[in-house]
C-alpha positions as CSV (number, residue, x, y, z in Angstrom):
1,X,-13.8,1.0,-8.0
2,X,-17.6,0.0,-7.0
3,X,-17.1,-3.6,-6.8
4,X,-17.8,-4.6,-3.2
5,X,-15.1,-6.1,-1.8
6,X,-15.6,-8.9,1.4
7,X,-14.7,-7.4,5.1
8,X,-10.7,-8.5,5.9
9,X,-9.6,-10.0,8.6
10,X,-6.3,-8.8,8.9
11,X,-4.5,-11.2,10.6
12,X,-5.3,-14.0,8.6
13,X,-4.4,-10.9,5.6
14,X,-1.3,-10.0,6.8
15,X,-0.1,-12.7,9.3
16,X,0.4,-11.8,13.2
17,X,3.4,-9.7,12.9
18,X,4.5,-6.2,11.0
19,X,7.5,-4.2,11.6
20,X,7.5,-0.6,12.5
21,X,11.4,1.1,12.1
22,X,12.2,0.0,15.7
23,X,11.2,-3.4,15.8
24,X,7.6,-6.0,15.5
25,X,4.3,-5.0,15.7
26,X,1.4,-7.3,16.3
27,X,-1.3,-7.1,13.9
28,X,-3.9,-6.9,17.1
29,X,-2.8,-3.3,17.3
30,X,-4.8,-2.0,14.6
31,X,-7.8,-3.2,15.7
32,X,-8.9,0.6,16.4
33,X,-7.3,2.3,13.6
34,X,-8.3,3.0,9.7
35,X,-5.5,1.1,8.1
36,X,-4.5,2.3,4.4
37,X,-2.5,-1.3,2.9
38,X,-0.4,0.9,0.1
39,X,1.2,-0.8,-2.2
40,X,4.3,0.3,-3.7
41,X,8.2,-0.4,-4.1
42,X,11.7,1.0,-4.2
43,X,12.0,0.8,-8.6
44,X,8.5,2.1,-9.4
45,X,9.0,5.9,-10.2
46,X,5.3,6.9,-9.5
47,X,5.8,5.2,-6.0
48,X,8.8,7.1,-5.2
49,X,7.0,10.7,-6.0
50,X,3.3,9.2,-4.3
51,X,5.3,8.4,-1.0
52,X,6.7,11.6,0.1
53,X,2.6,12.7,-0.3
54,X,1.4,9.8,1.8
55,X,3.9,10.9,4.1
56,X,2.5,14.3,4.9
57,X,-1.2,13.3,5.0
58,X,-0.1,10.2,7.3
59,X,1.4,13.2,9.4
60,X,-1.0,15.5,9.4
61,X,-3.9,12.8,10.5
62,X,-2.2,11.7,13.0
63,X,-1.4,14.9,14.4
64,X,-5.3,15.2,14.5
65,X,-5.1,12.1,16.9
66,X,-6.9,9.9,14.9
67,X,-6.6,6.6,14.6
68,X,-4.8,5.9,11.3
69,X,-2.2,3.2,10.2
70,X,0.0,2.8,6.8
71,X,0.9,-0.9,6.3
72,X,3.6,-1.4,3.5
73,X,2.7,-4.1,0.9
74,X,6.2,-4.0,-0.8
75,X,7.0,-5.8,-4.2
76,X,9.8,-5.1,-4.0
77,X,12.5,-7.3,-5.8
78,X,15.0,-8.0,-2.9
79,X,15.6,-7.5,1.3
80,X,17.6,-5.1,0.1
81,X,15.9,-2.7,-1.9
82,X,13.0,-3.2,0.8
83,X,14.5,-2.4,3.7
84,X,16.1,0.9,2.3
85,X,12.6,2.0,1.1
86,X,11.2,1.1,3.8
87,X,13.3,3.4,6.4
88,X,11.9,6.1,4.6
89,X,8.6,5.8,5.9
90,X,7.4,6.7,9.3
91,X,4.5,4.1,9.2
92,X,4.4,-0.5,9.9
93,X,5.1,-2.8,6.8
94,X,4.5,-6.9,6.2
95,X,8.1,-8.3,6.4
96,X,9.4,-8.6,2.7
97,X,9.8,-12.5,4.0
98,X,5.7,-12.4,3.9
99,X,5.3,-12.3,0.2
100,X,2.8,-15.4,0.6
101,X,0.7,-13.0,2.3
102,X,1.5,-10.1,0.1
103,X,0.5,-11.7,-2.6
104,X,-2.9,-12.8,-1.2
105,X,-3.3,-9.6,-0.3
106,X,-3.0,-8.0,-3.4
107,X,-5.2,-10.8,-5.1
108,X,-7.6,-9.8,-2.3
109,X,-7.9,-6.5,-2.9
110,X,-7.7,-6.3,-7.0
111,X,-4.5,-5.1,-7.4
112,X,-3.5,-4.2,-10.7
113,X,-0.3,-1.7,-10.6
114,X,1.0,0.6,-8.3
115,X,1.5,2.5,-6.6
116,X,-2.3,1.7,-4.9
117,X,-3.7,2.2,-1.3
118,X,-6.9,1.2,-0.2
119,X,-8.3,2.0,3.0
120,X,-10.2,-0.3,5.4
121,X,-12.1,0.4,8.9
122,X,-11.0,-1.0,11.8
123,X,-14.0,-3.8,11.2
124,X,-12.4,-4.8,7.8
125,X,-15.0,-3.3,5.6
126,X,-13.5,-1.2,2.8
127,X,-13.5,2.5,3.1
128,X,-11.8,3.2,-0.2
129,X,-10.7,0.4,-2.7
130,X,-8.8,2.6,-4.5
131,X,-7.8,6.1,-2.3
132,X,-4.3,7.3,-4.1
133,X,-6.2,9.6,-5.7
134,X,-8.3,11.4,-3.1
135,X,-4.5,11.4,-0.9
136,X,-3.0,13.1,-3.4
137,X,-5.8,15.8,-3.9
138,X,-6.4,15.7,0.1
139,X,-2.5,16.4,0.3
140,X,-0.5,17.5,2.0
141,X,-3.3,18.1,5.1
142,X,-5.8,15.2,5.0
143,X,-8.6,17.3,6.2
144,X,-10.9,14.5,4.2
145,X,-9.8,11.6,5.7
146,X,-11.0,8.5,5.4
147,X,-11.9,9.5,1.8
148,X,-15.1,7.9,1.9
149,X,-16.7,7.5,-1.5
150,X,-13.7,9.4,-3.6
151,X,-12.6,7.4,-5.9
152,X,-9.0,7.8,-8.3
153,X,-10.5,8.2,-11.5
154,X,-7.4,7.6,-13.5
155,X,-7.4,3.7,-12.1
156,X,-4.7,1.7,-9.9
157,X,-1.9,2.5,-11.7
158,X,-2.7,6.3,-13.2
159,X,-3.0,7.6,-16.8
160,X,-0.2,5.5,-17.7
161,X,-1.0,2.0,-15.8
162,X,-1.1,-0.3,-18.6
163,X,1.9,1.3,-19.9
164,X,3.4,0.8,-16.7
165,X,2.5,-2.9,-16.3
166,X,4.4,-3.7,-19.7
167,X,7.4,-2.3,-18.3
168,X,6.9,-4.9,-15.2
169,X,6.2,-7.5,-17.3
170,X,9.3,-6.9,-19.7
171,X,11.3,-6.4,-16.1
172,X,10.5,-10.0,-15.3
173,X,10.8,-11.3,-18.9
174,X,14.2,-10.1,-19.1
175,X,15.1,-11.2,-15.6
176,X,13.6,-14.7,-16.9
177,X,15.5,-14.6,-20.0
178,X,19.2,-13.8,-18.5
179,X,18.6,-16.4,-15.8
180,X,17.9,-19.4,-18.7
181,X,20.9,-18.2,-20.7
């Protein structure tokens, strides 16, 4: 994406507090770091092959020493499916209780489907609006990292992203549906 996108402050983005495996985080701690916000959950299939992938780069850049940071934008449907996606991952998350802020923060940043990860500087500026892409072909040793200026050329959601937001939308319709009856 080449729309410019305004610098983020991230704790008036994501609130004061994430969660790491072991406990809270605050925000303040990523002041240094390149943080990638990925956005993802538990039920979407293209999530659960692009994590395992964002796993190894995370890895290997941080191996490298630099400073790099994953926060978990879930949408996720319950605490539930959250929290056992979540302990997959070796990087912070918003608390599934924040989806206020998740929600702005997806709004903010022009999301469309997921899976989606966009990378910002540790001023807030954008780095990559859209960076799945350039993980995936950077994978599994994220030798290109920040992925400056590599865009994913198939769009948030891939090949198949419209296709994809249907089946959301029928998801909630359904849900909607069997709740009135």
């Amino acid at each position: 994406m080449s729309e410019e996108r305004p610098k983020a402050d991230l704790k008036s983005l994501l609130g004061p507090l994430l969660i790491a495996n072991q406990g809270s985080v605050p925000v303040t701690s990523l002041e240094d770091c390149v943080v990638g916000l990925y956005f993802s959950a538990h039920w979407c299939p293209p999530c659960r092959q692009f994590t395992p992938r964002l796993k190894d780069v995370y890895k290997a850049v941080k191996a490298t020493g630099k400073q790099f940071e994953v926060v978990f934008v879930s949408s996720d449907h319950s605490a539930r499916e959250f929290e056992e996606y979540f302990a997959t991952m070796p990087w912070l998350a918003l608390p599934f209780s924040s989806r206020a802020e998740a929600a702005a923060t997806a709004e903010r940043f022009g999301i469309r489907g997921i899976p989606a990860l966009v990378i910002i500087d540790s001023n807030g500026e954008v780095i990559n609006a859209n960076a799945r892409g350039a993980v995936i072909k950077d994978a599994p040793g994220g030798s290109q990292f920040p992925w400056a200026g590599q865009q994913d050329s198939e769009g948030y959601g891939g090949p198949n992203w419209k296709l994809m937001l249907l089946l959301i939308l029928s998801y909630y319709l359904l849900q909607f549906y069997f709740k009135v009856i």
